[in-house]
C-alpha positions as CSV (number, residue, x, y, z in Angstrom):
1,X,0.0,0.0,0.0
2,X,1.1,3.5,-0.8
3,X,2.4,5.8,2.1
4,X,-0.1,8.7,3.2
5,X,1.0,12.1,3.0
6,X,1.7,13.4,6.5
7,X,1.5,17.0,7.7
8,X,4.6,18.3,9.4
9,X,4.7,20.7,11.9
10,X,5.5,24.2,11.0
11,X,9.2,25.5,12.1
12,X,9.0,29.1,13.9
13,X,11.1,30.7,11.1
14,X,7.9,29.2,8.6
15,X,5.3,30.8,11.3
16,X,6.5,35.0,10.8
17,X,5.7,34.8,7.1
18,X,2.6,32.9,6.9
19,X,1.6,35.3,9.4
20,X,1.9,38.1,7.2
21,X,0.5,36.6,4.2
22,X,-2.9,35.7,6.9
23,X,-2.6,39.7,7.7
24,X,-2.8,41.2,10.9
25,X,-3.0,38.8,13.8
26,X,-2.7,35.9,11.7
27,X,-6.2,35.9,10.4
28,X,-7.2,33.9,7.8
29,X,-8.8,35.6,4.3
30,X,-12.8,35.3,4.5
31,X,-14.2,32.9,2.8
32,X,-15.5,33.4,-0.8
33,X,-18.7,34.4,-1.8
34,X,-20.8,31.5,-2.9
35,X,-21.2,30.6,-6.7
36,X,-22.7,32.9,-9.6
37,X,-25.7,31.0,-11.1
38,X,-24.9,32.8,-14.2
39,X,-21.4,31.3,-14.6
40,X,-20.4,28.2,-15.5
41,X,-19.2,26.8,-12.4
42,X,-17.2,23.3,-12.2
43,X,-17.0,22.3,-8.9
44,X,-14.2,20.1,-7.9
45,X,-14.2,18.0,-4.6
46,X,-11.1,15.3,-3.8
47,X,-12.4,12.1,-2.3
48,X,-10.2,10.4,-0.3
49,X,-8.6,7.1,-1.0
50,X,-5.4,5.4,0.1
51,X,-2.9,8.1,-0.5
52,X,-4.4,11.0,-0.2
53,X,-6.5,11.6,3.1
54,X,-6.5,12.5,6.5
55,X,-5.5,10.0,8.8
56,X,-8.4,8.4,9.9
57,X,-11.4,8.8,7.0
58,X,-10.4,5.7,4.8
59,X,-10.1,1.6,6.2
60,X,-6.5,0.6,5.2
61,X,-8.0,-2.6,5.2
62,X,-11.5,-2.2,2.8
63,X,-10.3,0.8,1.3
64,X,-13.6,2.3,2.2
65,X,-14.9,4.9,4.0
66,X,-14.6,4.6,8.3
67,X,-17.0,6.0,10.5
68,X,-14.8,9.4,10.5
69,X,-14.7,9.4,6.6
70,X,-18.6,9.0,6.1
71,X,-19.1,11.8,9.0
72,X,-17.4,13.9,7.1
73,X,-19.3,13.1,3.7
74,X,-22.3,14.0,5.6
75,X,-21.2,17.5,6.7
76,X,-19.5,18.1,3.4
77,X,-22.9,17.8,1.9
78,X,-24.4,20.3,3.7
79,X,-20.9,23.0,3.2
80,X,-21.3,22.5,-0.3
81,X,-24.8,23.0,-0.7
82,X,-25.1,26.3,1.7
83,X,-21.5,28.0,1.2
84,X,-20.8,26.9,-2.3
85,X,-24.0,27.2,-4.3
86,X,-25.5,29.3,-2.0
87,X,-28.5,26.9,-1.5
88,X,-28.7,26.9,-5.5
89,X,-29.4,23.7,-7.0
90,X,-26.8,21.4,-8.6
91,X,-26.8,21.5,-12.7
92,X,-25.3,18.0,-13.0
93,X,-23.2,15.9,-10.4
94,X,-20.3,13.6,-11.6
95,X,-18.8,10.8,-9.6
96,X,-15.7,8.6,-9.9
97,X,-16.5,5.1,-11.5
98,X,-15.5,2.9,-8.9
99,X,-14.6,0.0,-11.1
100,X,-12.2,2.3,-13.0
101,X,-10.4,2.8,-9.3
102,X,-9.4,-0.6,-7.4
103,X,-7.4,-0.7,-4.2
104,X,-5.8,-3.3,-2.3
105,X,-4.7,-6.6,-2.8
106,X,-8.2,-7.4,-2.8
107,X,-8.8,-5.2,-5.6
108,X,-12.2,-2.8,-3.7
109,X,-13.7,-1.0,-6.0
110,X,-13.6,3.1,-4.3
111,X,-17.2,3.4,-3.4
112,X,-16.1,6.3,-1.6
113,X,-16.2,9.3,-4.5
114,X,-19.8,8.0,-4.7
115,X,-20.7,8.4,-0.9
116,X,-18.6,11.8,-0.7
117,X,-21.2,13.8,-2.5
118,X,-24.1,11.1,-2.2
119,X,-25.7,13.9,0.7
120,X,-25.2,16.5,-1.3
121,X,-27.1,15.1,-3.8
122,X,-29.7,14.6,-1.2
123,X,-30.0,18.4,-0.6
124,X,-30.9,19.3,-3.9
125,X,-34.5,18.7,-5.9
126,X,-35.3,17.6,-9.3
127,X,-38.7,17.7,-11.2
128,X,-39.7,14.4,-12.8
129,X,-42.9,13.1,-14.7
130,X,-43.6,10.6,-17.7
131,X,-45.9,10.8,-20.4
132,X,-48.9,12.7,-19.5
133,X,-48.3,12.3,-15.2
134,X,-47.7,15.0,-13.3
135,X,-44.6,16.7,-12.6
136,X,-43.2,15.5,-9.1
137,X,-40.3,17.4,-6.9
138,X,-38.1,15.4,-4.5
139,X,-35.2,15.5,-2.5
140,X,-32.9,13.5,-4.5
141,X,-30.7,14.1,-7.7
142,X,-29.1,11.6,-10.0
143,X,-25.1,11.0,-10.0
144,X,-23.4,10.4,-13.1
145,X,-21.2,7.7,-12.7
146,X,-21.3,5.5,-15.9
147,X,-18.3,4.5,-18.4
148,X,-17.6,6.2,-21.8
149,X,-18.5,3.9,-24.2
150,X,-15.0,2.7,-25.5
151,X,-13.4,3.1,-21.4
152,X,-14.5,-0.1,-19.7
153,X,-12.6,-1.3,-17.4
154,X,-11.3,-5.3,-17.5
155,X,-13.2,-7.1,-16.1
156,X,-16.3,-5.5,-16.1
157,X,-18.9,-6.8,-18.1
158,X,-20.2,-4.7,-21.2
159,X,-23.8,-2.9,-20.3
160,X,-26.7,-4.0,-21.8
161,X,-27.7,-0.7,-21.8
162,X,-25.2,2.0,-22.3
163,X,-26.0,5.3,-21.4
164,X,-23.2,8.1,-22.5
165,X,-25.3,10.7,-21.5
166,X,-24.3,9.4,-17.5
167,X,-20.8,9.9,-18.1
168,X,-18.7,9.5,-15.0
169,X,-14.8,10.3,-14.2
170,X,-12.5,7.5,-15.1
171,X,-9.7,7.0,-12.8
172,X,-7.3,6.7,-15.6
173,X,-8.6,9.3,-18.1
174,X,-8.8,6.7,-20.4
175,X,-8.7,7.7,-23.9
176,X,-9.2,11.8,-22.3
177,X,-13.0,10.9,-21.6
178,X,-12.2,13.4,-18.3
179,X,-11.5,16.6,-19.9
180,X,-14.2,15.6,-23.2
181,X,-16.6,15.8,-20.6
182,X,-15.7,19.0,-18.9
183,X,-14.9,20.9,-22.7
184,X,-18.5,19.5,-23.4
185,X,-20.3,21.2,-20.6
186,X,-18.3,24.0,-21.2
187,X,-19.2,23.8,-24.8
188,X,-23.0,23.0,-24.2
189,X,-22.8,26.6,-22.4
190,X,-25.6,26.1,-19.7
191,X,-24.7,28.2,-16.4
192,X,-25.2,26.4,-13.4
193,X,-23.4,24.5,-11.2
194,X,-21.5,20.9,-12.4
195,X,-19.9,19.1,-9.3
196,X,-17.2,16.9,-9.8
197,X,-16.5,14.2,-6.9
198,X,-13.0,11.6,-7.4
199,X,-9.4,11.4,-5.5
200,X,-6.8,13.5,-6.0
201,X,-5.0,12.2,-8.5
202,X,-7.8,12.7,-10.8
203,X,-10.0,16.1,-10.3
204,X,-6.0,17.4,-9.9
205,X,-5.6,16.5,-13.7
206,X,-8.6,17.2,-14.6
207,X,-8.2,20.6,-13.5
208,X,-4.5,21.1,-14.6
209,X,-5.6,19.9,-18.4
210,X,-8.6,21.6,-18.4
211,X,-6.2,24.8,-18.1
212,X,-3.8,23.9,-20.8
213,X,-6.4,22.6,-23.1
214,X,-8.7,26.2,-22.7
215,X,-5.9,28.9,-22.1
216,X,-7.1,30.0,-18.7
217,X,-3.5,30.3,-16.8
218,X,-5.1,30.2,-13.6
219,X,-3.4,29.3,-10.1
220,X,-4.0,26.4,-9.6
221,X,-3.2,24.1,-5.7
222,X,-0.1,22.5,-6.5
223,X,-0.8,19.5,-3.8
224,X,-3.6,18.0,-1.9
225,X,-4.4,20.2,0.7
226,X,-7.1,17.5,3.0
227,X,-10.5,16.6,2.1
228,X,-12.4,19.4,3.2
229,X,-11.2,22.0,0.3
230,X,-13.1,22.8,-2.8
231,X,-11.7,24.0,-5.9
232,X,-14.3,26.3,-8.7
233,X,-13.3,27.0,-12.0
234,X,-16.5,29.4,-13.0
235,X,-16.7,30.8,-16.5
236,X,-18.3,33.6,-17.1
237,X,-20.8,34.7,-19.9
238,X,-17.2,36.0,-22.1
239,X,-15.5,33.4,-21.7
240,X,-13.3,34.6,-18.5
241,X,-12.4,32.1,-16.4
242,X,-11.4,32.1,-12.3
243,X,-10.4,29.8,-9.9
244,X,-12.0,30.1,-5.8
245,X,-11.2,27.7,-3.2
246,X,-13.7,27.2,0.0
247,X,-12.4,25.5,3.0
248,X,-15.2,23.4,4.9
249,X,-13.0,23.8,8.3
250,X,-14.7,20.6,9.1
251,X,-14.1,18.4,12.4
252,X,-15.9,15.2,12.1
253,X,-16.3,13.0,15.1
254,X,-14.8,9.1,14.7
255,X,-18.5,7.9,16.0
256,X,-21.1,6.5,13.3
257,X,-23.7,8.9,12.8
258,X,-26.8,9.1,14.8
259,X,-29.6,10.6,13.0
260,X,-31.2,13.8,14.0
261,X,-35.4,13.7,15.4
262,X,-37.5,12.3,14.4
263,X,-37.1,9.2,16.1
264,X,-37.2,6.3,12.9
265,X,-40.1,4.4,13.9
266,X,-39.7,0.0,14.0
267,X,-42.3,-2.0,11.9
268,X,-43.0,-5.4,11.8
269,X,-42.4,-7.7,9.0
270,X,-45.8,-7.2,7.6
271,X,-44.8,-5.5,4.1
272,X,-44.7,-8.9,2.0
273,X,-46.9,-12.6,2.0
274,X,-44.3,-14.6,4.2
275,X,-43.3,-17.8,2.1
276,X,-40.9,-20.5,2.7
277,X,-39.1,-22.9,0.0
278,X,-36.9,-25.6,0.3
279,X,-35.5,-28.5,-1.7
280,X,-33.6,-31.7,-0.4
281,X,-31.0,-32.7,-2.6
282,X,-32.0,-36.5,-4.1
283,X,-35.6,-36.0,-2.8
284,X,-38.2,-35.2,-5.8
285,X,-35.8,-35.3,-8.2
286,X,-33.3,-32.3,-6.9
287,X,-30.3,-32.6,-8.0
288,X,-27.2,-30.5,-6.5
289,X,-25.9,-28.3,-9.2
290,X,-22.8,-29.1,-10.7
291,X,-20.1,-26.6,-9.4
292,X,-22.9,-25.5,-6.7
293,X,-21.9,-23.6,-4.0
294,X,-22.1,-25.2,-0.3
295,X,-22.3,-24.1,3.4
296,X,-23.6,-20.3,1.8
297,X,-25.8,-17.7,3.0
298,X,-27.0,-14.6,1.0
299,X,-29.4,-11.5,2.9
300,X,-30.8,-9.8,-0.1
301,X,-32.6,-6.4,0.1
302,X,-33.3,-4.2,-2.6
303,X,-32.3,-0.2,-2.8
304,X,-34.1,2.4,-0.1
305,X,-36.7,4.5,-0.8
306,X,-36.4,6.1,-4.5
307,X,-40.4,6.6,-5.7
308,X,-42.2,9.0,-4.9
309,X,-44.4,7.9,-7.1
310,X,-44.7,4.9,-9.5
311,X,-43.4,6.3,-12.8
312,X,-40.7,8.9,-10.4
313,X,-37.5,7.5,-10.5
314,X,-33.5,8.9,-10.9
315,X,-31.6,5.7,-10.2
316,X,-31.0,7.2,-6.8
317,X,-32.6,7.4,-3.8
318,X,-35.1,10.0,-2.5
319,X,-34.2,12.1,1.2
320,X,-36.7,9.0,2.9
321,X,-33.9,6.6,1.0
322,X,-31.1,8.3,3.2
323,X,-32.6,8.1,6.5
324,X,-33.4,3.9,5.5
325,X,-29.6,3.9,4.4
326,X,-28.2,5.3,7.1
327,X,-30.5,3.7,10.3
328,X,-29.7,0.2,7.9
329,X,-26.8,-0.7,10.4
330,X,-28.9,0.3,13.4
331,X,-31.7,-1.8,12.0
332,X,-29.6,-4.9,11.6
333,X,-28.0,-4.9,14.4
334,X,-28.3,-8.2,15.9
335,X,-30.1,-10.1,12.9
336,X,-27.9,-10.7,10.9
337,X,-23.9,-10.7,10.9
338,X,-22.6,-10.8,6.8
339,X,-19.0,-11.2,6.2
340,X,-19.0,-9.2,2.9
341,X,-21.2,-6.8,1.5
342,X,-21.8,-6.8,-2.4
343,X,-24.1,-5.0,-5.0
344,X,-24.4,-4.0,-8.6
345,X,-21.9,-2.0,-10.2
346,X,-23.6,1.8,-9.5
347,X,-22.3,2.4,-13.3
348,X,-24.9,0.5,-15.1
349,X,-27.5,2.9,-17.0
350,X,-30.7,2.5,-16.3
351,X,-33.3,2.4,-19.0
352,X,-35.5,4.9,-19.9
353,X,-39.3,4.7,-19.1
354,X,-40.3,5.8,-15.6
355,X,-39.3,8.9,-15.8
356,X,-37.5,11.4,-18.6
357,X,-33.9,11.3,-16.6
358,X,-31.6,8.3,-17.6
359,X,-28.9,8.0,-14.9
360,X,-26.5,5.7,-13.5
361,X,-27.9,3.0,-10.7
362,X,-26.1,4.9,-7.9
363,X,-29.3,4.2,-5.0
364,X,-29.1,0.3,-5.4
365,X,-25.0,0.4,-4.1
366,X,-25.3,3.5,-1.8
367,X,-28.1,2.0,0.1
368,X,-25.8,-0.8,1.8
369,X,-22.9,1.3,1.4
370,X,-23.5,3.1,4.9
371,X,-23.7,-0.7,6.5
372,X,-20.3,-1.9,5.4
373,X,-18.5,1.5,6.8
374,X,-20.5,0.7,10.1
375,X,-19.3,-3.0,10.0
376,X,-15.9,-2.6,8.9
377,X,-16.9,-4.8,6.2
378,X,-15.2,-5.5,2.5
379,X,-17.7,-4.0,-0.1
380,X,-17.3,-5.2,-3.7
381,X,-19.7,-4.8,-6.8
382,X,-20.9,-7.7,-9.2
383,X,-19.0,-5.7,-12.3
384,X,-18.5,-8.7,-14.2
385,X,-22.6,-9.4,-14.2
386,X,-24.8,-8.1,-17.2
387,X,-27.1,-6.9,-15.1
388,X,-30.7,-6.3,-16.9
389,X,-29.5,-9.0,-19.6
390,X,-32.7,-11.0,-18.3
391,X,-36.0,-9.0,-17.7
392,X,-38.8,-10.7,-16.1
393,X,-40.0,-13.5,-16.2
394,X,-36.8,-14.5,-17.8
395,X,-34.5,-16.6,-15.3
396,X,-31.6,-14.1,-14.4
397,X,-29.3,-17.3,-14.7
398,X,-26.0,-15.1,-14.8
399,X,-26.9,-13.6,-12.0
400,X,-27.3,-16.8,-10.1
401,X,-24.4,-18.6,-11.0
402,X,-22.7,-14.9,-10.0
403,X,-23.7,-15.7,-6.9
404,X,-24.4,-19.3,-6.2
405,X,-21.9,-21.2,-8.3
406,X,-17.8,-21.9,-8.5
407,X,-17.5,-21.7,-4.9
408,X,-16.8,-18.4,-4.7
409,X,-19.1,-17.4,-2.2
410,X,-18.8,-21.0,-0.3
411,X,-18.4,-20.9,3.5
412,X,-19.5,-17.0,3.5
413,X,-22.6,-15.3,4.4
414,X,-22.9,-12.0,2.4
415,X,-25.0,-9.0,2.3
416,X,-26.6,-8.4,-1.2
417,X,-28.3,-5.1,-2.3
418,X,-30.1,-5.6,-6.0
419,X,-32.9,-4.6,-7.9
420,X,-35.9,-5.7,-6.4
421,X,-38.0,-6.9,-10.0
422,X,-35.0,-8.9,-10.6
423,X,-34.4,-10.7,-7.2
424,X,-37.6,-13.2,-8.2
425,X,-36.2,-14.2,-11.0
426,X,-32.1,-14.9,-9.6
427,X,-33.8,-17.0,-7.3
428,X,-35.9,-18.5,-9.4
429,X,-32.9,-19.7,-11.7
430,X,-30.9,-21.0,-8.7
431,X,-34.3,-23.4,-8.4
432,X,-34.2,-24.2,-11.8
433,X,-30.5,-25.0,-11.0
434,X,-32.0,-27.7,-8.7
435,X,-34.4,-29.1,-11.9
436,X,-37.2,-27.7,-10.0
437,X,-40.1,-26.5,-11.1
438,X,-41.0,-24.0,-8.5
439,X,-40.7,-20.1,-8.5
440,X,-40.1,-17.5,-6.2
441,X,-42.8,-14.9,-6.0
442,X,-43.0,-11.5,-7.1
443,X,-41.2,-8.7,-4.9
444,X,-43.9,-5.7,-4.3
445,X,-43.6,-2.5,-6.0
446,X,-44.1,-0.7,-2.2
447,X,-42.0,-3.0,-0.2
448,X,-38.5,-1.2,1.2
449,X,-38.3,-3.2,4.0
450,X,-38.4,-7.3,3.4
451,X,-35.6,-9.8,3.3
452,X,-34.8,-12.5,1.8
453,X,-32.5,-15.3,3.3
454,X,-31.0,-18.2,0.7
455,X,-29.3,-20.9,2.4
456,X,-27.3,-23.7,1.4
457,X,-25.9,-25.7,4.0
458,X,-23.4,-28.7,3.7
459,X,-24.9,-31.0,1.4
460,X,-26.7,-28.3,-1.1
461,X,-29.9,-28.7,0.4
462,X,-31.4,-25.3,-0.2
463,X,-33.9,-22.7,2.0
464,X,-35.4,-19.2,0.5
465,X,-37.6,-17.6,3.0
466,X,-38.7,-13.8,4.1
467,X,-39.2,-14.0,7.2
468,X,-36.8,-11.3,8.2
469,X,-37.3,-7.4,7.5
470,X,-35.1,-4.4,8.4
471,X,-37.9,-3.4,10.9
472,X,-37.9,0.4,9.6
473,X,-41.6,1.8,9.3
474,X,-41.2,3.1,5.4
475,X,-44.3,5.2,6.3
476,X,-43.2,7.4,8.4
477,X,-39.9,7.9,6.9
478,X,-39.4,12.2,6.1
479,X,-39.5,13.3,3.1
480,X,-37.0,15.6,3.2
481,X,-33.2,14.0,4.0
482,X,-31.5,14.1,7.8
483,X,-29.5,17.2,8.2
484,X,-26.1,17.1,9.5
């Protein structure tokens, strides 16, 4: 692993000239103004990763997010929205693809790019409807977060639907899809504000070749300066271009947050028809599949709360998604006890139909995302999956094997977070795996809260059930996100 940068303790022969470039008494500048909604403002924030952080925000070990990190994500969302776009609305928000970006041995996808802005993008609002419904506003806003269409990364399966107008940052800059996409929104001149979430390495580049490639000779940091700095390049109506800087001064406790009132109320596992299937291997004609995994169990729950209505959706969450996401590690407590958490790769496109936005599947991943920082647990995404290659009622036969055959997931319990109209049919192919004939039923449309267990024990023998729910009343979830 690479070293992180350390911060060395200033000499007193460095202390009489900082104090005169501070002014009198040392103070520091004030802070700028926020944003012009009539610029073009490209708003840069550094997520951390394993060389460049503050000691303390990222696991060494999962390369995600501790409880310090995600505290800070939290209050960064609420700095950015207030201070920086003066309460404005985002434009567009842009996140790293965390496939593009793998750390470790282990190879973790960094999920945490995504989570950095994820409350951010809870603050702000977007209008949706679909054919001739009417328009809906919600606390929620889609993140970009999808590959150009000749940058995927190996290993990652090809998506069935590909969706260039979700463009995301590539941690390599493959083929220079980074500064296409900034020269087209400059290009596309729409003022507003366009915020750009990925380590260091990259939003430094994309910054530095952005100033080459356009001629602006602006100032820019020449090092990473800690997480809670924010670098705007805004463009004005000529073509002028400045640089500002806005330091979050935050201080984040090491604690996992507690939610503000109200008090989330429990529920009991009413949301779904309970059921309960099981097959004996050599009894009616089971048969243990060959390469079949053994002494395996999978929790599966589908994304939080991201419908308003039935034909609103973003491919995120909504502000009652957040407060489900974040109370999920309180909620669990005690039920269940996963080993790994894994989920689809957040830069699949989602198809158009529900709504007019197409956007990358960001609220499936960040919805279990909060529960692996809590548990200290590895988080990993099913890249190499087509996901949406089967629609219902078609089997989702890759899926299963994904997760049910060559032993990969033998001898571990693991936390899966998936689309709910597709979990039917993955279990449904692992039973057809058995040569049986029976199905799993449908997931509801209005059901947040259910879980299903799959169980394999020793011999294959194999138990779905849904007896288990997170316990969290989606009723009386707010509308509105928790503020930090």
């Amino acid at each position: 692993m690479n070293g992180i940068p350390v911060l060395l303790p200033l000499s007193s022969t460095m202390l009489l000239p900082l104090a005169l470039l501070l002014g009198c008494g040392g103070a520091s500048p004030p802070a700028p103004a926020p944003l012009n909604a009539k610029n073009i403002n490209l708003i840069f924030i550094a997520s951390e990763d394993l060389i460049y952080q503050t000691a303390g925000d990222v696991n060494p070990i999962t390369a995600n997010f501790t409880n310090r990190g995600l505290q800070r994500s939290l209050l960064m969302g609420t700095f950015l929205h207030e201070q920086v776009l003066g309460s404005s609305n985002a434009t567009g928000i842009y996140a790293l693809e965390p496939m593009t970006h793998l750390q470790t041995a282990n190879n973790y996808p960094d999920m945490v790019a995504l989570e950095t802005i994820e409350q951010f993008a809870m603050l702000n609002q977007i209008s949706l409807t679909s054919g001739s419904n009417p328009v809906v506003t919600a606390n929620g806003f889609p993140i970009h977060a999808s590959y150009a269409s000749a940058s995927l990364p190996v290993g990652v399966a090809p998506p069935v639907l590909p969706c260039p107008a979700c463009q995301g940052i590539d941690f390599d800059d493959q083929n220079g899809d980074n500064e296409a996409l900034l020269v087209s929104i400059i290009q596309a001149n729409v003022a507003g504000f366009y915020v750009f979430s990925a380590p260091w390495e990259t939003v430094s580049s994309m910054m530095a070749n952005l100033d080459r490639i356009k001629g602006y000779n602006l100032k820019l940091p020449p090092g990473f300066a800690g997480p809670n700095l924010v670098y705007s390049i805004s463009i004005t109506p000529n073509g002028e271009a400045s640089l500002a800087t806005y330091n979050g001064e935050l201080n984040p406790p090491s604690t996992y947050p507690v939610l503000p009132p109200p008090q989330l109320v429990s529920a009991a596992c009413t949301e779904q028809t309970p059921f309960r299937l099981q097959l004996t291997v050599g009894s009616g004609g089971n048969q243990l599949p060959a390469g079949g995994n053994t002494n395996e169990t999978v929790y599966f729950i589908r994304h939080a709360e991201a419908h308003p209505t039935s034909y609103w959706d973003d491919s995120n969450y909504v502000g009652a998604g957040q407060w489900r996401a974040l109370d999920l590690a309180n909620a669990l407590r005690g039920k269940i006890q996963p080993t790994q958490v894994v989920s689809i790769d957040p830069s699949i496109g989602v198809p158009l139909g529900l709504s007019d936005v197409s956007a990358s599947a960001v609220g499936i991943p960040l919805t279990v995302e909060p529960y692996a920082i809590a548990n200290n647990l590895p988080y990993t995404l099913a890249a190499s999956v087509p996901v949406l290659a089967q629609n219902p009622p078609q089997l989702a036969t890759a899926t299963s094997n994904f997760f049910f055959a060559g032993q990969t997931f033998s001898n571990k319990t693991i936390l899966v977070a998936w689309d709910h109209e597709h979990l039917p049919t993955i279990v449904s192919a692992l039973l057809a795996s058995y040569q049986s004939s029976l199905k799993a039923p449908s997931w509801p449309d209005d059901d947040y809260d259910t879980i299903w267990t799959v169980t394999i024990d020793a011999h294959g023998n194999l138990t779905v059930d849904n007896s288990m729910c997170e316990g969290i009343d989606s009723a009386s979830l707010p509308a509105t996100p928790p503020q930090f």
